[in-house]
C-alpha positions as CSV (number, residue, x, y, z in Angstrom):
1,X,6.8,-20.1,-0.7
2,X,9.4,-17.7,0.8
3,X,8.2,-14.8,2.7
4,X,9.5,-11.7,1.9
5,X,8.6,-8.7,3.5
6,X,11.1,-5.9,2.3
7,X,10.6,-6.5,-1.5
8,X,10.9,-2.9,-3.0
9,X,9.5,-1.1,-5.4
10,X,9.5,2.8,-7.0
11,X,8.7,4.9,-4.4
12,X,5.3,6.3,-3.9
13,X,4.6,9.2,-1.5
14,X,1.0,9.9,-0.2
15,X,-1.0,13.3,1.1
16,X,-2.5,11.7,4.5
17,X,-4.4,13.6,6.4
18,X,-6.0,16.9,6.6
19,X,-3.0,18.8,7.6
20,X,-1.5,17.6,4.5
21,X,1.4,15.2,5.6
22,X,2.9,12.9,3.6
23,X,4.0,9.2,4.0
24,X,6.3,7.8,1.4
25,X,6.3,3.9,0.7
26,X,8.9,2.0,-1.2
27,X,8.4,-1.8,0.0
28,X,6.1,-4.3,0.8
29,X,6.5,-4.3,4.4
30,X,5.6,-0.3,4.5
31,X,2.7,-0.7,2.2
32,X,1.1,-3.6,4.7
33,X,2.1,-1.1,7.9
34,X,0.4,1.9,6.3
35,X,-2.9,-0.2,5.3
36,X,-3.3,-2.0,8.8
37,X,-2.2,0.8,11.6
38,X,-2.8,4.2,9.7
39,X,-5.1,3.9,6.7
40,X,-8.0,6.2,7.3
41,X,-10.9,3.9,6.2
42,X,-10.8,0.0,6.8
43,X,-13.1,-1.3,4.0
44,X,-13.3,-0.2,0.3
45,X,-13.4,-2.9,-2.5
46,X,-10.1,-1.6,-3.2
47,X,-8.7,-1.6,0.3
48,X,-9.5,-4.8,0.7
49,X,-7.8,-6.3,-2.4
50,X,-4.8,-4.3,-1.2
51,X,-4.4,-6.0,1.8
52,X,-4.8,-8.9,0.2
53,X,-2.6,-8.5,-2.9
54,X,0.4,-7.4,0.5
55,X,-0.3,-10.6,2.1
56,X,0.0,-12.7,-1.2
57,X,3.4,-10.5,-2.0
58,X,4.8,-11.3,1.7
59,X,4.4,-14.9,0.2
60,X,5.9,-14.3,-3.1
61,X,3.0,-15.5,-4.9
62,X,2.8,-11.9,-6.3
63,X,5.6,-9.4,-7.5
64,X,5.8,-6.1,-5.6
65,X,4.9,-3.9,-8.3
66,X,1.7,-5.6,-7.8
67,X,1.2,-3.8,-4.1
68,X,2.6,-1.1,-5.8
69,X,-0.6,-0.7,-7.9
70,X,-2.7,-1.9,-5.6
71,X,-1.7,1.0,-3.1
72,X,-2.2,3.6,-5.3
73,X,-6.1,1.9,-6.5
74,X,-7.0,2.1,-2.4
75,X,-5.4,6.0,-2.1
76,X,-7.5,7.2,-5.0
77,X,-10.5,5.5,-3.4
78,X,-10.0,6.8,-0.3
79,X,-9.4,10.4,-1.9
80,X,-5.8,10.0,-0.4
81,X,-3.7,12.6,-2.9
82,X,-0.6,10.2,-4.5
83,X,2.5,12.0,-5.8
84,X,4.7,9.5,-7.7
């Protein structure tokens, strides 16, 4: 399988934080950044399949609307505000 770490996707912007700043995410390679270095919780069923579902994108087992989804399942579970 070929990895592939930029595959993009419609752009999805996110309310991190208490101060209220946003992050906006458009690829694969973002999505993976965001979960690993500056998601606020690490576990959650849905966190969890999120970083999962990145990794088996990366591979191109999975198409990138797939991390697309999966993003916004984690945000809503970790009350993260998602403006599409």
């Amino acid at each position: 399988m070929k990895r592939n770490t930029l595959r993009p996707f419609p752009a999805v912007t996110l309310v991190m934080g208490e101060n209220g700043g946003t992050r906006r995410v458009n690829s694969v390679h973002q999505v993976a950044e965001l979960l690993l270095e500056h998601w606020p919780v690490a576990n959650g069923e849905d966190y969890v399949a999120a970083v999962r579902i990145c990794l088996e994108a990366m591979l191109g087992a999975v198409p990138a609307e797939a991390v697309r989804e999966a993003l916004i399942k984690a945000a809503r579970e970790a009350g993260i505000s998602v403006m599409q």
